[in-house]
Every structure is written in structure tokens, then in C-alpha cells.
N, C-alpha and C positions, 0 to 999 in steps of 0.2 A: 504494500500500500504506500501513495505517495502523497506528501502532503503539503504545500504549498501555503504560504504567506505572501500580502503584496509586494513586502522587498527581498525576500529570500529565498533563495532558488532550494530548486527538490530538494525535498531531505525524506531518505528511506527511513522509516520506522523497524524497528525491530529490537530482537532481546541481545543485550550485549552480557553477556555472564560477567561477574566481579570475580576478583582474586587479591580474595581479602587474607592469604594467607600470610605474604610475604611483604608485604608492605610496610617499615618502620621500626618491626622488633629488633631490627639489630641499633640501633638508636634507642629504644625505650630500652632494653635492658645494658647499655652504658648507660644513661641517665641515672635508672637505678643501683647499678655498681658504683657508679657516682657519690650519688646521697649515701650508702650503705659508706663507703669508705670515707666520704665526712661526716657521717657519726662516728665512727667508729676512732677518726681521729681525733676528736673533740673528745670522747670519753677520755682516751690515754692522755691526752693534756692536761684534760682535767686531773686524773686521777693523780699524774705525776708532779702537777702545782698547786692542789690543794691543800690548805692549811687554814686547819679551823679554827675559826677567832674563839673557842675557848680551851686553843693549846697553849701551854704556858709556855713553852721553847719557840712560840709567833715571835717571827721578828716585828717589832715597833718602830715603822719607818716612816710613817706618815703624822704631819702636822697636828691632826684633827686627835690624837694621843697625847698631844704634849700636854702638860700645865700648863690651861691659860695664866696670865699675865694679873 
């Protein structure tokens, strides 16, 4: 069947099949290898520079500790 517009020349109709298998994935899971490895860096950061403010061996290096004036 053919189907006609006033400015646009024939255009056949028909079923065109998708292939929606391969499209992207290889893109979406680097993305999410992505995110996975910055969490996972941001954990070890963390883990390796935290120090809890009610450690007594906290270094006191900031202003806002001193005795005010």
C-alpha cells in the first residue's frame, strides 16, 4: 500500500522489525562499572581518612577548637 501526502513523495508502508537487543548495553554497563567503582572508591577513602570526632588521638587542627579570646 502506498500512501501519499501533498508534499511528500511515496512512502511504502510496512512492518520494519526492531532489534532491540544490541543497542547500548555495552555503554550502560560501563556506566554502571563506572558508579560501582566510585563507590567503591569513596568507601576506601572514607574508610582510610576517617577519624571520629570523639577519638581522643583526633588531631586539633582547626581554628573553631581553639580558646576563644
Amino acid at each position: 500500500m502506498i500512501t501519499t501526502s501533498k508534499n511528500d513523495a511515496p512512502a511504502a508502508r510496512g512492518h520494519v522489525p526492531a532489534n532491540n537487543n544490541s543497542q547500548g548495553w555495552g555503554v550502560a554497563a560501563f556506566i554502571v562499572a563506572l558508579a560501582l567503582g566510585c563507590a567503591f572508591t569513596a568507601h576506601y577513602i572514607h574508610e582510610r581518612t576517617y577519624r571520629s570526632p570523639n577519638d581522643p588521638a583526633a588531631p586539633v587542627t582547626t581554628k573553631e577548637h581553639l580558646p576563644h579570646a
